[in-house]
SELUM-134961 format. One record per atom (N, C-alpha, C): x negated, y, z negated. Coordinates in steps of 0.1 Angstrom, whole numbers, plus 5000, padded with zeros to 4 digits. Atoms other than C-alpha are relative to their C-alpha. Layout:
! SELUM-134961
XYZ;...
END
This chain:
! SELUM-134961
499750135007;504852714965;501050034989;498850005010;508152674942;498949994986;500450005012;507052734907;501249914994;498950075006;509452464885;499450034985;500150015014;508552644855;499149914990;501250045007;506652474823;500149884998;500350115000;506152154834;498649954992;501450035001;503551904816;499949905009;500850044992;501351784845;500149844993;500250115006;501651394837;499149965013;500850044990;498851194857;501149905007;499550134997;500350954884;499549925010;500250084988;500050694906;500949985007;499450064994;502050624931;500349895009;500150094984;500850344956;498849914995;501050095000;499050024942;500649905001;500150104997;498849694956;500049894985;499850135011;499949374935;499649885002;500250144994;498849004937;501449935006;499150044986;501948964955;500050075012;500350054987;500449064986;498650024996;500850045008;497449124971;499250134995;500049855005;495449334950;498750014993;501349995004;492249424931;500449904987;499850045012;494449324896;500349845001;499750124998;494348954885;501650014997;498349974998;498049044877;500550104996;499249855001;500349294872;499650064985;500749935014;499649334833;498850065001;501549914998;496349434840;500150175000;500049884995;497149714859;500550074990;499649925011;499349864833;499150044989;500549935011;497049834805;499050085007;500749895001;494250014824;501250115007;499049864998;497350284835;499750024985;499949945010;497550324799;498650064991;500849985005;494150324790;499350145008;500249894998;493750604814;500850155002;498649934997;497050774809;500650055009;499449984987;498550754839;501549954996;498949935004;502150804832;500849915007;499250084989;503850644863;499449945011;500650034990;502950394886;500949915005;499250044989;504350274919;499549865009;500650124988;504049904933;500650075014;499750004984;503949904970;499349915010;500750124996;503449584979;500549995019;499750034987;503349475015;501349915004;498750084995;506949375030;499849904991;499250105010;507749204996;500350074991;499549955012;509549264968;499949954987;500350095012;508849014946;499650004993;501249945018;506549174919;501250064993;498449875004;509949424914;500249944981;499550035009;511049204885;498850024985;501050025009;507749164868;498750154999;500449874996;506749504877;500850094984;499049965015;509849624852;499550024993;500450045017;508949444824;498750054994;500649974997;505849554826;499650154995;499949865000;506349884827;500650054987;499649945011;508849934799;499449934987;501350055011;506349704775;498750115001;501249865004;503749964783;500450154998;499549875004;505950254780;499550105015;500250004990;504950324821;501150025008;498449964988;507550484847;499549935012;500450064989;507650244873;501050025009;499349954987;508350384912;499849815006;499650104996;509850114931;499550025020;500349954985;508150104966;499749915006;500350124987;507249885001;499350055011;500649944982;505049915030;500249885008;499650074990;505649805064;498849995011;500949944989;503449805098;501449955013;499350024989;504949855128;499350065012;500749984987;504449955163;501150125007;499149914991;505450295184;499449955017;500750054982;505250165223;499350095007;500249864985;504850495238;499350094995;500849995001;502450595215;498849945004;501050154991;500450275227;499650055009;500449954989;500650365258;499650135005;500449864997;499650695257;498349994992;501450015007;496450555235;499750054987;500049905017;497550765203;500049914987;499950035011;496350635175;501050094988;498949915007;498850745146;499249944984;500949965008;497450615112;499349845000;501150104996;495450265121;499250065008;500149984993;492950385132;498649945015;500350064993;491850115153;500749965011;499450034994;494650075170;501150055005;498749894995;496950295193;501849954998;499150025002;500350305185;500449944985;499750075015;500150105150;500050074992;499749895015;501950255121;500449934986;499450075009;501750135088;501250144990;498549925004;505150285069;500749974986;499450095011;506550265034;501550064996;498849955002;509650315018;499750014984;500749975011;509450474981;502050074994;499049995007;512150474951;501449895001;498750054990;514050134969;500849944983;499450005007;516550054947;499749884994;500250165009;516249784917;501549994988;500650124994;517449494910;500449975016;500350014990;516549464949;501549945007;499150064993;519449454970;500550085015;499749934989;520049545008;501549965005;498950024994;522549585034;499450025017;500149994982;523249545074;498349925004;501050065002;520449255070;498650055000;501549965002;517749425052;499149894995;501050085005;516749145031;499649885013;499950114989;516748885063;498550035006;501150004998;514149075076;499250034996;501050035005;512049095049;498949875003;500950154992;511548725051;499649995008;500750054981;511148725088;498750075001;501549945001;508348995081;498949914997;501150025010;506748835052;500049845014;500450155000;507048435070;499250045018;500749944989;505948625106;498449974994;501449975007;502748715085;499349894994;500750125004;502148395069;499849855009;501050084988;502148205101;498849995009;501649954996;499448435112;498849954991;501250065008;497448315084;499849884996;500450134995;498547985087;499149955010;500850064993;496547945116;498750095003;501649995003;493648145107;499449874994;500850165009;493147855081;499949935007;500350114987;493247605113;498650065004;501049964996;491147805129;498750034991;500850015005;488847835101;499449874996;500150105005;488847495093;499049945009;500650074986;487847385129;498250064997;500849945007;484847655118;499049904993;500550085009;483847445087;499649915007;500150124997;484147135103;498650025011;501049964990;482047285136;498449984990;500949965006;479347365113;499349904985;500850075010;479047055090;500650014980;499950015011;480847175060;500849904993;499250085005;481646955032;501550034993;498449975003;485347115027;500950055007;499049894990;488047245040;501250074992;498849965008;491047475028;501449995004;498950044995;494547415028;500950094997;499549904999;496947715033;500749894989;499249995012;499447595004;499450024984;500249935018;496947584978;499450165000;500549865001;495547894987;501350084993;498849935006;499048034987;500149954981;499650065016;499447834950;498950054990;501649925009;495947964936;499850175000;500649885005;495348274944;501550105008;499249904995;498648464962;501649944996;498650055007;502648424957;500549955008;499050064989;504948384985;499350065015;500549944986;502948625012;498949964998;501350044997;499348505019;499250075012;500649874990;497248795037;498449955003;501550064999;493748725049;499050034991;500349985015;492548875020;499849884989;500050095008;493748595000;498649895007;500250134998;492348345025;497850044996;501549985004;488348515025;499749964982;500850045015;488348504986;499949844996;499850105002;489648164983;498949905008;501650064993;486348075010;499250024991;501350015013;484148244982;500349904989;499850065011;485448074956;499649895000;500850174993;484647704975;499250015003;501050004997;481747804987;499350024988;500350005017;480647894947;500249854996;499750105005;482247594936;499149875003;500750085000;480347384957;498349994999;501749985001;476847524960;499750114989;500649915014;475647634925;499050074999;501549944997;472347744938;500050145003;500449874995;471548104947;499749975016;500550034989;469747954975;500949935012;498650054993;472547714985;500550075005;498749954995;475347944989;499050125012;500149914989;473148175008;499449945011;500250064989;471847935031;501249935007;498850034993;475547825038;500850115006;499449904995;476748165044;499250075010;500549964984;473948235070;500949915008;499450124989;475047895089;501450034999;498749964994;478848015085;500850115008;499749864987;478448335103;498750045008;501050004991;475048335121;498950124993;500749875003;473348605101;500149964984;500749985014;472048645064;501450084994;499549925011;474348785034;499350094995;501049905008;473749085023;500950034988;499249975007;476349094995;500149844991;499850155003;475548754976;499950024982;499849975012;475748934944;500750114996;498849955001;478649134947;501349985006;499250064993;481648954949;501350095010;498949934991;484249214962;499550015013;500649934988;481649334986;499649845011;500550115003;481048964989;501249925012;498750024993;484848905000;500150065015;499549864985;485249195025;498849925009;500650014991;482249085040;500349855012;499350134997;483648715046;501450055013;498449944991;487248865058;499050085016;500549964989;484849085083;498949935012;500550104986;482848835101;500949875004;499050074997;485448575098;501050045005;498450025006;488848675093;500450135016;500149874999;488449035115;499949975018;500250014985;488549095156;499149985000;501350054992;485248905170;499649894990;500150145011;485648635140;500249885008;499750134992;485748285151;501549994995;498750065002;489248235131;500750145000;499449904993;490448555139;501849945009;499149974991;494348575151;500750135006;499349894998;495948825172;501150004996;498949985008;498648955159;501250005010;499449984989;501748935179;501250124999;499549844999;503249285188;501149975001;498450015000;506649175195;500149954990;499250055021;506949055155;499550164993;499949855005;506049475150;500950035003;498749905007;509449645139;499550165012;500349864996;509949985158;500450094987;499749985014;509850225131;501050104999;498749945003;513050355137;500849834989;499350115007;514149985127;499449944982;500949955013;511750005097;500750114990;499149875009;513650335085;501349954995;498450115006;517250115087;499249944988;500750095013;515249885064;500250054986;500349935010;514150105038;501050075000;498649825009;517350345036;501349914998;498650105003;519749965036;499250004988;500450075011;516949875005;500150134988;499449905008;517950244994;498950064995;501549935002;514450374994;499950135008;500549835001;513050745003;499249975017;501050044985;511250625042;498650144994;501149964999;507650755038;499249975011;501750004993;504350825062;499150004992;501350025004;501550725049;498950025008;500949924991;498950975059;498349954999;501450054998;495650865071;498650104995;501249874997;493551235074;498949994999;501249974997;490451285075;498649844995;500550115005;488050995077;498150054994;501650015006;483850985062;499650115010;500749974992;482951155097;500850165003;499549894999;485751435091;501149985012;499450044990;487651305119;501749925000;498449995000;491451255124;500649915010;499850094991;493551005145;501150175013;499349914985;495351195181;501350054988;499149965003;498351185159;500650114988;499949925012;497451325126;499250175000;501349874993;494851635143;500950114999;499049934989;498451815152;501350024992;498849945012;500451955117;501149955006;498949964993;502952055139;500549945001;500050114992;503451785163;500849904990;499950135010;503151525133;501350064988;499150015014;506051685111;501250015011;499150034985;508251695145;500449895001;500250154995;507851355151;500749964990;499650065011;508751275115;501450074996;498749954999;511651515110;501349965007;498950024988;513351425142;500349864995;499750165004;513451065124;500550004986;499449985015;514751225088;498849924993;501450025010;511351155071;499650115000;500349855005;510851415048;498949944986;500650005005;508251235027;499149895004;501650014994;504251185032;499449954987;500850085008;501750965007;499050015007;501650034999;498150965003;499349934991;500650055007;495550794994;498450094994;500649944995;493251084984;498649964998;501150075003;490150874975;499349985014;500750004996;489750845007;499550175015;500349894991;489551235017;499650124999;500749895000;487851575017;500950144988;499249945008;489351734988;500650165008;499649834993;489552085012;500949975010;498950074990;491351865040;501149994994;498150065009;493951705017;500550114997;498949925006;494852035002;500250095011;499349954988;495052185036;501149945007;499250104996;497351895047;501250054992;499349975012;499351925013;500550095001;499449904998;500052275017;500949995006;499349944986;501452295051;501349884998;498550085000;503851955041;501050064989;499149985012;505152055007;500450155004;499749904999;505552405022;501649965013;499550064992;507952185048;501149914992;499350105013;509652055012;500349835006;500250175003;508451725019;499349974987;500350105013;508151474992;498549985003;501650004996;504151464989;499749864988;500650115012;502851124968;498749945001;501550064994;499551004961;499849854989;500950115002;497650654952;499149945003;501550075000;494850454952;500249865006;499950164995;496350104966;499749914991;501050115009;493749914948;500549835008;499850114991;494249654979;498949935005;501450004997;490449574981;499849954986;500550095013;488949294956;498950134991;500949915011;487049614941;500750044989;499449955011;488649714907;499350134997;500649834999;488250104906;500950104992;498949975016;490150324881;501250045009;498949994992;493750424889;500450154995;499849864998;493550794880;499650035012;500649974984;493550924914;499150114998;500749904998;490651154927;499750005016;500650004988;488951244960;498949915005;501250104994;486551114982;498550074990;500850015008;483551064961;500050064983;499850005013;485051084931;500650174993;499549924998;485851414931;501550054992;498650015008;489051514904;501250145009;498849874997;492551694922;499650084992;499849905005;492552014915;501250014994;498449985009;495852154892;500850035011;498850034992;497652224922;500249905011;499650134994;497451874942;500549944986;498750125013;498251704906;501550064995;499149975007;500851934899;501049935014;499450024989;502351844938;500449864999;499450145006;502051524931;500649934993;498849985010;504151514899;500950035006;498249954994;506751704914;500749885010;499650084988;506451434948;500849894989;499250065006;507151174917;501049994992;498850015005;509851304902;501250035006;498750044994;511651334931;500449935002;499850114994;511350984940;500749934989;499450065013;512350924902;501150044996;498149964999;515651144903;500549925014;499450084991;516150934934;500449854995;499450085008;515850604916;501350014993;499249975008;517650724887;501750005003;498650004996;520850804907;500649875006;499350124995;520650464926;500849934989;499950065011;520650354894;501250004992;498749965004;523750504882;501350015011;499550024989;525450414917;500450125008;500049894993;525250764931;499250035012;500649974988;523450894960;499150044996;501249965001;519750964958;499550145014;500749944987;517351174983;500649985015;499250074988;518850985012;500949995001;498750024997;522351065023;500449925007;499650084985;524550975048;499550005011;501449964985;523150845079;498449994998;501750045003;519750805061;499950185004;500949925002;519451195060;499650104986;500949975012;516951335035;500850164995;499749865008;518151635013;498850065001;501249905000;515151835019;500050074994;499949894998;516552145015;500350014979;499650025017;517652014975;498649934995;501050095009;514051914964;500150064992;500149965015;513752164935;500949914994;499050105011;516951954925;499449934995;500550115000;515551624928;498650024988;501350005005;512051734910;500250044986;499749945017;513751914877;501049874995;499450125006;516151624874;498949854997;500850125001;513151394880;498950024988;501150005009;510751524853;501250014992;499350025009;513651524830;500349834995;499950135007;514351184836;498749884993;500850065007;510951044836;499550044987;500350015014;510151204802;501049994990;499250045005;512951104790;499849864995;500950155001;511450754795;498449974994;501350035006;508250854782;500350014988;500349965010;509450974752;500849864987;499650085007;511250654740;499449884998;500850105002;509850324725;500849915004;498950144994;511350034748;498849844992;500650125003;511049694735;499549905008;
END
């Protein structure tokens, strides 16, 4: 492993969810003050196919004195994974890949119609949840209740321009609260809305999820399938992210509760093949949810592959959980995943940095990755971010 000399280890985050698509934080300030309250150094929106927090993300950032990575996830679909049954990192579902792009250029501007199909992503997605609310409604009504919800105030109350089923379950708790003040009430309406007893009627996150998973979830009454021809192939996903001037990322699933791996991720090899042959030379984790001995066997074998390695927490789950990353069960990185992870962020931050100055970042011509120049990227990038730590922006 490259020694970069006497770096200080700053903590970071790379990968949390915003209330624009949605997120644990009531808004983005939040997040920052607990970043600062647990000195996390840099942190990376990565909102779902939008960009829209970008602005308010900034400000944000240089009011808390916070290095903010500029990032986006996608989902898409491989066919011929599908049909071969390979799950890749959903893993419910063969072929489904969710995909981000990391460092995309700000103030937000694509080419060869990147922004076009943003929108078409994000309004794809919010017709799907337009007609869950139908379908939930029909639900309500089935069953006698006295309300119903209306996809625009939902979107106006509790989400921005994307509205994820996420939004639509909390926005059910909320009206079901509002109208039955009882203990007894609300849980005699939440048997009769899904056939079975609450066991979460005093924990609202758990409270939520559980709503989204009998409702919202395959075998829910308002349940929609999703329609596969509006999944991106994630070659067309890569154009995307390298016209929005971003770093293309895998976002690695590994090892789940049971120790267990999807067909695609079981296979080092295989899986840095696959990604190479498509100029993706940088991998993200979430490592909260994995075996501290797994991840740094994973970790190894990529950054030894001088891929960009990044980790975060999401915080895409109505749970509010700290945003120093650690392992599954809490478990703190060791000094050499946080030091990898620093380095993964200051590549992505000498990548900004240069969009920034209208030069070329990580991503050349052709969308291909400088691999072979990460030490560059990582000494220029801890320069620039403490560059930025060390000044007082107003």
């Amino acid at each position: 492993m490259k020694n970069y000399g006497s770096f200080h280890i700053h903590e970071i985050n790379g990968h949390i969810h915003t209330p624009y698509s949605f997120s644990a934080f009531q808004n983005i300030g939040q997040a920052f003050e607990l970043a600062v309250k647990e000195n996390v150094r840099a942190l990376g929106i990565n909102d779902f196919i939008v960009t829209d927090g970008y602005e308010e993300f900034a400000r944000e950032a240089f009011r808390s004195g916070v290095f903010p990575l500029f990032n986006i996830e996608f989902m898409g679909l491989d066919k011929d994974l599908q049909k071969q049954g390979i799950r890749v990192n959903d893993p419910n579902n063969p072929g489904r890949i969710y995909f981000s792009g990391k460092g995309l250029r700000f103030p937000v501007s694509g080419q060869n119609g990147a922004l076009a199909a943003l929108k078409k992503a994000r309004d794809e997605s919010n017709a799907q949840t337009r007609m869950m609310t139908e379908k939930l409604n029909h639900h309500l009504q089935n069953i006698g209740a006295p309300f119903r919800l209306s996809f625009e105030e939902v979107k106006e109350q509790f989400a921005q321009e994307l509205v994820r089923e996420r939004h639509l379950a909390k926005a059910l708790r909320v009206r079901i609260f509002e109208v039955y003040q009882s203990e007894s009430g609300r849980a005699a309406f939440l048997e009769k809305l899904y056939g079975k007893p609450s066991k979460n009627l005093h924990n609202i996150s758990a409270l939520d999820n559980e709503i989204r998973g009998n409702l919202l979830k395959k075998g829910g009454v308002a349940f929609v399938e999703e329609d596969e021809n509006a999944f991106p192939g994630l070659d067309s996903i890569i154009d995307t992210i390298v016209s929005l001037g971003g770093i293309p990322c895998y976002p690695v699933l590994l090892d789940d509760a049971q120790g267990a791996l999807t067909e695609f991720e079981s296979d080092y090899e295989k899986m840095a093949d696959y990604l190479t042959a498509r100029n993706v030379y940088c991998v993200e984790l979430i490592p909260g949810r994995n075996n501290i001995d797994k991840l740094r066997e994973f970790v190894r074998s990529f950054n030894k592959r001088n891929f960009i390695v990044s980790f975060g927490t999401e915080h895409n789950t109505p749970e509010l959980t700290p945003l120093k990353v650690d392992c599954r069960d809490r478990q703190p990185l060791d000094d050499e995943l946080r030091r990898i992870n620093y380095e993964g962020a200051c590549a992505i931050a000498a990548h900004q940095y240069l969009l920034a100055k209208g030069e070329e970042g990580f991503i050349g011509a052709g969308g291909k990755a400088k691999s072979q120049r990460k030490e560059y990227f990582v000494e220029l990038g801890n320069a620039a971010l403490n560059y930025f730590l060390s000044k007082k922006w107003d």
